[in-house]
C-alpha positions as CSV (number, residue, x, y, z in Angstrom):
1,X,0.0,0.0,0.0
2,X,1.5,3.3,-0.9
3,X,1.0,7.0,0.4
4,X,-0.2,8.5,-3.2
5,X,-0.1,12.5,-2.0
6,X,2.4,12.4,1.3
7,X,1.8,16.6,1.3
8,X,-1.7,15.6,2.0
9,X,-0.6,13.3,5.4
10,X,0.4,15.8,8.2
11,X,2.0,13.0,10.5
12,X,4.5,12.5,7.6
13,X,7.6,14.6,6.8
14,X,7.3,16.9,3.6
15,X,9.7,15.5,1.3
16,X,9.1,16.9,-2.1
17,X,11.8,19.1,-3.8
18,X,11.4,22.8,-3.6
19,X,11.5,24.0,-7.7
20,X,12.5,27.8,-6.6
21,X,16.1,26.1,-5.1
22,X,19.1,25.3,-7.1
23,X,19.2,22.4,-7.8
24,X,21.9,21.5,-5.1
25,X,20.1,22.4,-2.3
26,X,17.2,20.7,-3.8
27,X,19.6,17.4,-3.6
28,X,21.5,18.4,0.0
29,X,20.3,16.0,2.9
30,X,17.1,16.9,4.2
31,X,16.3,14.3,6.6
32,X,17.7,11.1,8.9
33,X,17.0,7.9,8.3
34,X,17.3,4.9,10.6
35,X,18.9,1.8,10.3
36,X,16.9,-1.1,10.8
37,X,18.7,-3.6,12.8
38,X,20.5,-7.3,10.9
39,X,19.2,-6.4,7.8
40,X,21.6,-5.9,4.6
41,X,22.0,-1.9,5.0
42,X,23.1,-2.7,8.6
43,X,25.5,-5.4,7.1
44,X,27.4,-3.0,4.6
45,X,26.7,0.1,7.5
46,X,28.0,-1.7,10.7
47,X,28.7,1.2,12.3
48,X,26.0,3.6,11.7
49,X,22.5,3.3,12.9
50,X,21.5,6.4,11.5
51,X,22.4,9.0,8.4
52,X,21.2,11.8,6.4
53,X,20.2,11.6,3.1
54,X,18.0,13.7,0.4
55,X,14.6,13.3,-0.5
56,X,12.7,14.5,-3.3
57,X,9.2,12.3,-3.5
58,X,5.6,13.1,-2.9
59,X,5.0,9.4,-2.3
60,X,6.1,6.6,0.3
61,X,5.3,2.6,1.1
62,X,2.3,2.4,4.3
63,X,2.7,-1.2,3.9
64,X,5.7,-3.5,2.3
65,X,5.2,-6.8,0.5
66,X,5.8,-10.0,2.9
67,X,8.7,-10.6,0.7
68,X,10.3,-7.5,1.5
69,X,12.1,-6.5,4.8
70,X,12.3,-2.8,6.1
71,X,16.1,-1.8,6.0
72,X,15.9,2.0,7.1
73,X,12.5,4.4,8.3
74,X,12.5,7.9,8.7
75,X,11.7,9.6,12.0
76,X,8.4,9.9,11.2
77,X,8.2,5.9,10.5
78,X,8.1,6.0,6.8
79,X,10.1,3.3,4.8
80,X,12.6,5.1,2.9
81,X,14.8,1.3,2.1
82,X,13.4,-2.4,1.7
83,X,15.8,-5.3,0.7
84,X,14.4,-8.3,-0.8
85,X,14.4,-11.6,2.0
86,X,17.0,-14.6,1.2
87,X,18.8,-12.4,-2.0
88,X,22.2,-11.4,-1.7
89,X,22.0,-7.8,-2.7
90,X,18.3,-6.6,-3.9
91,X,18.2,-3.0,-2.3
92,X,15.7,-0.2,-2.7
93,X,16.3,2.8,-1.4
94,X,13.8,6.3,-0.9
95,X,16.3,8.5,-1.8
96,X,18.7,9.6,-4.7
97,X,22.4,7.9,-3.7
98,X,23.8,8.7,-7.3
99,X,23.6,12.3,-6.4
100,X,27.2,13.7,-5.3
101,X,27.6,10.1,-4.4
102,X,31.4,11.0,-4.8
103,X,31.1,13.2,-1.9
104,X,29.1,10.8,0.5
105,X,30.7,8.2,1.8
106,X,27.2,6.3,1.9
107,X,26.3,6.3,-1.3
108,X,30.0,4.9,-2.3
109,X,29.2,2.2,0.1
110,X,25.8,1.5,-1.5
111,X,27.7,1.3,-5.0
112,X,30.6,-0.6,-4.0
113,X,28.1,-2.8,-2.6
114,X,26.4,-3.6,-5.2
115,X,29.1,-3.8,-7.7
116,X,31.0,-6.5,-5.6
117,X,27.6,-8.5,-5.1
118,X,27.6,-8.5,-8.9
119,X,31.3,-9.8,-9.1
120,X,29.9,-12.6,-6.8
121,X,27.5,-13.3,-8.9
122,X,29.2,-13.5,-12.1
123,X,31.8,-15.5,-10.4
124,X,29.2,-18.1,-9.6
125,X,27.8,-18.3,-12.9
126,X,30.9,-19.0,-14.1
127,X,32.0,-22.0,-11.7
128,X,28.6,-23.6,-13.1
């Protein structure tokens, strides 16, 4: 189930991009997210339970698919990352990591992660 119009939801952060900003303020870190515990976000983040990242949507998950597990809320208790349960590396995240991602050491870590997931995974296919 899905928040369509988040504006229209006063418990939930706003969330949407401001147009009259440049477009790097637009794309700065606008909110903290936190780190759901033994989950694959915690795995590649073991020593941060909680980080800032940007946000520019109007809409956000109420409820996630049994086959998905909540990696990271935000303070207000929205998902903003989901992984997929028993896959090595199926991430979704809220916000926009390939943004001045070489500037945030997060979004590297999101990336690097992924990329050495897929070098397992080649690997693999070619042992078969």
């Amino acid at each position: 189930a899905v928040h369509r119009k988040r504006c229209e939801q006063p418990e939930l952060l706003e969330q949407r991009e401001d147009p009259e900003l440049p477009v790097e303020q637009q794309y700065a870190p606008s909110h903290e997210v936190q780190v759901e515990e033994g989950g694959l976000l915690s795995a590649l983040l073991p020593e941060c339970s909680n980080f800032w990242v940007n946000s520019l949507h109007g809409q956000g998950a109420k409820v996630v698919s049994p086959r998905l597990r909540v990696e990271a809320r935000s303070p207000d208790g929205l998902v903003e990352a989901v992984s997929v349960i028993n896959h090595p590396f199926a991430l979704g995240v809220q916000w926009h990591p390939e943004w001045n991602s070489s500037e945030y050491a997060l979004s590297r870590i999101l990336f690097e992660g992924f990329i050495t997931a897929c070098q397992h995974h080649i690997a693999e296919k070619q042992r078969l």
